[in-house]
N, C-alpha and C positions, 0 to 999 in steps of 0.2 A: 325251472330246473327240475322236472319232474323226469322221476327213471331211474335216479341214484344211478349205483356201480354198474347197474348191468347192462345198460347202454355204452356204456365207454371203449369197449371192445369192437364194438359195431362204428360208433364213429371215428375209433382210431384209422381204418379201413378206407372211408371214405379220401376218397381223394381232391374232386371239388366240394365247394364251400360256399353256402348260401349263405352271406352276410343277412342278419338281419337289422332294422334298424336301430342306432345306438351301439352296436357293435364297430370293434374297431383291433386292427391286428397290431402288436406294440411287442418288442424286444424286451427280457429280462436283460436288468443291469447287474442285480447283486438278489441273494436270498438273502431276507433281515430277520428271519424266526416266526415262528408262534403264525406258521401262514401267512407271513406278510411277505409279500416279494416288492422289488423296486424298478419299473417298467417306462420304458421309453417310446413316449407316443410318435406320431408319422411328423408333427410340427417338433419334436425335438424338446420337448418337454417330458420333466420327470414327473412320476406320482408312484402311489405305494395301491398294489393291488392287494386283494383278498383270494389266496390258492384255496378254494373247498377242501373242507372232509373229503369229499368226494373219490378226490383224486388221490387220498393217499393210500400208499401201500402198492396200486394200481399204475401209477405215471409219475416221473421223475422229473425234474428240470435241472435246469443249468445256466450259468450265464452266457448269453448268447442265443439260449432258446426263443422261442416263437409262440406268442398265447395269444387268442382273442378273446378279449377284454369286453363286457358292458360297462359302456360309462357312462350309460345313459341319467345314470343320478349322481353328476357329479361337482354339476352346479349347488345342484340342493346342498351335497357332501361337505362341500366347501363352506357355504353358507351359516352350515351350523356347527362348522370346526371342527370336522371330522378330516383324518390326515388321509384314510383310505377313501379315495375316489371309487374304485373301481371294482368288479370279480371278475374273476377266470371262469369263462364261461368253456374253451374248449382250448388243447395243448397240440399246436403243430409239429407233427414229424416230419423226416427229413423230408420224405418223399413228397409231403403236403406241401409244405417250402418250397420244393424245389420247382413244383407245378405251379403254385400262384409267382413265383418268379417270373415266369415267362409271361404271364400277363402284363397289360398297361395298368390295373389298378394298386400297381403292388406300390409300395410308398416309396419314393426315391431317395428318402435317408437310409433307407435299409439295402438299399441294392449295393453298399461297398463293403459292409459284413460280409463276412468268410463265415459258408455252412458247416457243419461237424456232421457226418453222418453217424452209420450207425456202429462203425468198423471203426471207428477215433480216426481216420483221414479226411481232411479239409479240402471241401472244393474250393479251386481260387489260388489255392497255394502249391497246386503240383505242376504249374508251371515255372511257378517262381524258385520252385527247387530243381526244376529240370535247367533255367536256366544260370543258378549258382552253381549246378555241378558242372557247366560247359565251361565259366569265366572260372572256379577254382582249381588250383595248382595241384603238384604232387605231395606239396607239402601238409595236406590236409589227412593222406594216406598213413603215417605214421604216428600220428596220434592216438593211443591206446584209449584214453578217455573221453573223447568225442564232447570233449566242450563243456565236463560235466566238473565239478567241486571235487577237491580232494577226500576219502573218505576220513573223519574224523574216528578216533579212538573211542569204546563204549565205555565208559566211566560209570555204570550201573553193573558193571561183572566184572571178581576178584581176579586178576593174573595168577593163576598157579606157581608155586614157587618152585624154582627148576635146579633140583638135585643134581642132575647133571654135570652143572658145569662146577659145582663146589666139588664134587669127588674127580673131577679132570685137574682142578686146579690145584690139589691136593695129592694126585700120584707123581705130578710134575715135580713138584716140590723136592719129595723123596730121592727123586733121580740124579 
């Protein structure tokens, strides 16, 4: 791990990826804090990696992201009852993904995941929206709120009290 921050910029860029050995490419399940993240290996097994200092400030993750992992000490890890197998040795972007997709080496549990780019639209899913808008009706057209919760009252700020309508209900009176 020698180069700290200022290599990170340079291998964002790269687009092929020279696996070395003990390395291994594994999906984020969930972020668990304090740089532990929870990573899904190509046999479908979980463990808990270790995100670098390195990375922070510099590269973001998410569930569903993409990290190559050394797990080359994880046997040992295990052995002496350590829960973190693993560190993040480098963070795939979309375009990394989308290029080792096309390879044979890519792990075939992960070929049914949906990608996020970098624009928040999902590959995988714009056809399955092209074909719900073909099978859905008119009736989807008039709904104002698009599938979304009703909005709830804010109960942290006082209602002004409305003069108004005490002086209307008050001229009425007289008449």
């Amino acid at each position: 791990m020698k180069g700290g921050r200022k290599n990170l910029k340079r291998d964002t860029e790269e687009v092929s990826l020279n696996f070395e050995d003990g390395h291994a490419i594994m999906e984020v399940l969930s972020l668990r804090g304090s740089n532990l993240i929870e990573v899904l290996d190509s046999q479908g097994k979980k463990s808990l990696a270790l995100f670098p200092a390195k990375f922070q400030k510099s590269m973001w993750i998410k569930q569903g992201s993409f990290v190559v992992v050394d797990d080359s000490g994880k046997v040992k890890a295990l052995e002496s009852g350590s829960k973190v197998t693993c560190i993040v040795t480098k963070v795939l972007f979309y375009e990394q993904v989308r290029a080792l997709r096309k390879l044979p080496d890519w792990p075939e549990v992960f070929k049914s995941t949906v990608l996020d780019d970098s624009n928040g639209s999902r590959e995988g899913e714009t056809s399955q929206r092209e074909e719900n808008d073909l099978v859905s009706s008119d009736d989807d057209d008039d709904d104002d709120d698009d599938g979304l919760p009703p909005l709830e009252a804010n109960t942290n700020r006082n209602r002004p009290i409305e003069l108004q309508e005490e002086s209307d209900s008050g001229s009425e009176s007289d008449s």
